[in-house]
Structure formats: C-alpha cells, structure tokens
N, C-alpha and C positions, 0 to 999 in steps of 0.2 A: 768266403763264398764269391768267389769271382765268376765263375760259372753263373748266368742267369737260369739255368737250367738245375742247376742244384738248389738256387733261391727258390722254384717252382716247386719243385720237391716238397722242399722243407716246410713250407704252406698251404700244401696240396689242401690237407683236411681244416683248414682252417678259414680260406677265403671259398667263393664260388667257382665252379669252374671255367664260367663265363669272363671273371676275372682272370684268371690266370692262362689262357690263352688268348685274351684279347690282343691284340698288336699295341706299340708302346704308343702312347700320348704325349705330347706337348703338355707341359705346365703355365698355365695362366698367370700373369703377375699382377696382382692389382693396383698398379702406377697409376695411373688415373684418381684411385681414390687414396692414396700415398700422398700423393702431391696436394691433397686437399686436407690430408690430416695430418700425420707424425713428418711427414717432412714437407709441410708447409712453411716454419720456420725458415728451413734449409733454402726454398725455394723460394724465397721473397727479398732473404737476403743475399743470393746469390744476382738477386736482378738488379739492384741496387749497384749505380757508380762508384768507387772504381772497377769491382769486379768483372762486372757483365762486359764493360768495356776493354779491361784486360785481356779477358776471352777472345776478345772481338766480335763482340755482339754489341746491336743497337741498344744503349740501355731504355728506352723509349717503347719497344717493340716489344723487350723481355718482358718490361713489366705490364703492357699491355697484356700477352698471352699470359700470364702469371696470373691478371685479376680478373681476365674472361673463364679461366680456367676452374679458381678456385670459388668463382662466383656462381660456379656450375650453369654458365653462359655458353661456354664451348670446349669442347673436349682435346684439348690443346695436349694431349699425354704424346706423342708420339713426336712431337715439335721441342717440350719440353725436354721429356727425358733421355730421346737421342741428342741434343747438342751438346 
C-alpha cells in the first residue's frame, strides 16, 4: 500500500472520518523524559572524561547539563540530544 489513499480506503470504516482526512502530523519524541529514564545511563556516561572530551565537549559543562537535566532542574533535551 504505497498509495496513502489506498491506506485511507482500507480504514475508511474502521477509524473516524475526522481522522482520516485530517492533514499529516508531526510525531512527538519524548527525549526529555529518555534522558531521565532508559538512557540515563547512556547519558551520564557519555559525559564523563574521556569521552565528552573526545567529542569535543567541555566535560565540566556536559555534566553540568546532564545533572540540571536529570535532576528535572532544567530542560536541557534539545542541548542534550542535538550534540
């Protein structure tokens, strides 16, 4: 079903109408609360010397925004997860 219009179809009687003509959305990711839970891990050891500084990142800086972040002090996801 490569066609979106044939995926429409095939749902017509199943979803609302209002759904299926709606225009397409954007999907949310919940990185913010990622970085706080299942890859907290990932992101504490990622801030830690040598690595952060391999990157070429301050390691001082990462893990500042690392433990404002996870300390739900400030919403560092977009600083985080783009570098």
């Amino acid at each position: 079903m490569d066609d979106p219009s044939n995926l429409k179809r095939a749902v017509a009687g199943l979803l609302p109408a209002t759904t299926i003509t709606r225009r397409k959305q954007g999907l949310g990711v919940p990185i913010a609360s990622w970085l706080r839970g299942p890859l907290r891990r990932y992101s504490t050891s990622a801030s830690r010397p040598p690595a952060s500084h391999r990157a070429g990142f301050e390691p001082a800086t990462v893990a500042r925004l690392i433990t404002e972040h996870v300390g739900g002090r400030r919403n560092h996801r977009k600083i985080l997860w783009g570098s």
